[in-house]
N, C-alpha and C positions, 0 to 999 in steps of 0.2 A: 504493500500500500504506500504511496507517494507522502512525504511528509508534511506535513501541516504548516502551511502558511503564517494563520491567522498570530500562533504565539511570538514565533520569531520577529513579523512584522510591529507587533505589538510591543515586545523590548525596544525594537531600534525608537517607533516613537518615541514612547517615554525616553529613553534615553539620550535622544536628540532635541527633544522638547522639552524637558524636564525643566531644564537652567531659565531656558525661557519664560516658561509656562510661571514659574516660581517668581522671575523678575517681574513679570506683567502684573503677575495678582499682589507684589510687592510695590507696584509703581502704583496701584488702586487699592490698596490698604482700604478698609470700610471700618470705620469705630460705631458700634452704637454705646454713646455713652446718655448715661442716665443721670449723672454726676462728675463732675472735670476731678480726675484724678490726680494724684499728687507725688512727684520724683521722690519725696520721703515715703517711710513706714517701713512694715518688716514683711520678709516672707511669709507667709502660707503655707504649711507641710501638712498638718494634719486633717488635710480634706479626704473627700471620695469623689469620684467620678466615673458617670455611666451615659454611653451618646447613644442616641439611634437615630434609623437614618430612611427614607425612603426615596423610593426609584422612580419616583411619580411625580409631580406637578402637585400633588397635594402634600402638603406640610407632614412631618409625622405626629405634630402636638396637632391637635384638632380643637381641641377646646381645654382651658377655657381660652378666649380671642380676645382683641383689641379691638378698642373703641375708637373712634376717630383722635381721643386725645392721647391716645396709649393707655388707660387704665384695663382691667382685667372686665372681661364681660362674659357670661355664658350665652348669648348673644350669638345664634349660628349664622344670621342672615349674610347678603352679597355687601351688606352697609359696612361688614366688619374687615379689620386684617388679619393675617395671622399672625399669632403670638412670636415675639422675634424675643423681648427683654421680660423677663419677669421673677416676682422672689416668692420662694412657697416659704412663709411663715406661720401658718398653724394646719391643725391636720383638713381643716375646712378646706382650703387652698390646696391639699394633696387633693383630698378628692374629687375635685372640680377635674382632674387631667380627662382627658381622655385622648385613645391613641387614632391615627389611621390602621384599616388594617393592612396595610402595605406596610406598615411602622416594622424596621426590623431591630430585633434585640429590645423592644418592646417592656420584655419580662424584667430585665436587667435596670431598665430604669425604673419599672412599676418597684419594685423590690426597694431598691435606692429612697424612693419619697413615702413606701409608705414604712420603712423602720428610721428614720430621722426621726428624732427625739426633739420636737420643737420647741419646747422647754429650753433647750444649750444650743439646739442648731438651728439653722435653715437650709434654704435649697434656691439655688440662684440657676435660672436657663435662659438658655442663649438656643434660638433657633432661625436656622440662615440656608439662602441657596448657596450649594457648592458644587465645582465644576464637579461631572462623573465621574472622572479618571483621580482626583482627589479626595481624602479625607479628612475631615475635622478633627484636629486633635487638643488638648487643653496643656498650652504651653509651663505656664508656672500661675501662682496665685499671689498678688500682696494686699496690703490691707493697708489703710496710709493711716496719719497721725489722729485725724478724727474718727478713726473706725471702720473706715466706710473701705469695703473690698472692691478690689478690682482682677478681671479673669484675662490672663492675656493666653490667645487661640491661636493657631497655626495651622497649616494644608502641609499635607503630605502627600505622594506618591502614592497608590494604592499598589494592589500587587499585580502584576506582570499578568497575573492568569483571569483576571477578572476582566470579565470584556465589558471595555466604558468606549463612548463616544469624545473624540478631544471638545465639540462643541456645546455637548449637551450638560447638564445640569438637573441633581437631584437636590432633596434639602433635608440638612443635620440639625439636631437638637442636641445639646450639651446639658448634663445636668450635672451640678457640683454642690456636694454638703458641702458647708462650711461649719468649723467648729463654733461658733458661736451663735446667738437668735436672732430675727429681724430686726426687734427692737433694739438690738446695739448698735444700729446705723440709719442713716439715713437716707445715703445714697450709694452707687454704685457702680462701674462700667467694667464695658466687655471690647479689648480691643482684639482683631481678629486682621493677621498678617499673612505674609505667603509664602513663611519660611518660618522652621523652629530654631531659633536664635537660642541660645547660653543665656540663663538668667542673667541681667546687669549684674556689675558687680556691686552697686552700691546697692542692691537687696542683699547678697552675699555677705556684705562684709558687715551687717549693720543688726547682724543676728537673726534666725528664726523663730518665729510665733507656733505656738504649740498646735 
């Protein structure tokens, strides 16, 4: 039998576009911030994180959605958006999620928001279009001098064997416990790059938060 095209063509992409591909979405960096964050504060270690991701045009968080001002709505209609920023701070807020069913790894997040201890923690998600042949990954965490966290994100290469389109586009949900509760902050952002960078050093050197 004649050997298979499809995989070998598919390394040289990625491999030849890689650099590219990485630069472009680094020249179009997207932040959505909720709160202008701050060069001070300390690392982040002691979180959790779980993404899932769908192959479709339809989001994998489905509800609860955004309201024209960005606040949380359960709200299905065409007036709404889908959810991109939001903090689950009590169990009320957990159980508002609900998934697509194209949502993959699904279970991983359901598991994640509903044993959070809302009492000491919460749960910060980020959900965004990302090209196909990419994946969402959660780069480091800090938390600045008023409390208030911030998630920096990064695109990866996915693997070789996964057939994606270079032009197409699915869309990732990140969900991240953080050790402390909502009420310990105020605000928060989510910067999202197109390379996984080395924590700065001046989060490194300035100690980590438990």
């Amino acid at each position: 039998m004649a050997p298979s095209l499809q995989t070998p063509s598919r390394r040289a992409l990625l491999s030849g576009l890689g650099a590219g591909l990485a630069a472009a979405l680094a020249g179009c960096q997207e932040t959505a911030t909720q709160h202008s964050s701050s060069p001070d504060g300390t690392l982040v270690t002691d979180y959790v994180a779980a993404t899932t991701r769908s192959p479709t045009e339809r989001p994998p968080v489905v509800a609860p959605r955004e309201d024209a001002e960005g606040a949380a709505s359960d709200d299905q209609s065409t007036a709404t958006e889908p959810l991109s920023l939001h903090v689950v701070g009590t169990e009320g807020d957990a159980e508002a999620f609900e998934f697509a069913d194209e949502a993959r790894d699904a279970a991983a997040v359901r598991r994640l928001v509903a044993e959070t201890d809302y009492d000491d923690e919460s749960v910060l998600v980020y959900q965004s279009r990302i090209p196909e042949c990419y994946a969402l990954e959660l780069n480091y965490v800090t938390r600045d001098d008023d409390g208030d966290p911030s998630l920096e994100l990064c695109r990866v290469i996915r693997d070789a064997e996964i057939d994606c389109e270079r032009d197409a586009y699915d869309h990732a949900a990140v969900f991240v416990r953080l050790p402390f509760p909502a009420d310990g902050f105020s605000g928060y952002s989510v910067g999202s790059g197109g390379s996984c960078d080395p924590v700065p050093e001046r989060y490194r050197t300035t100690g980590e938060s438990a």
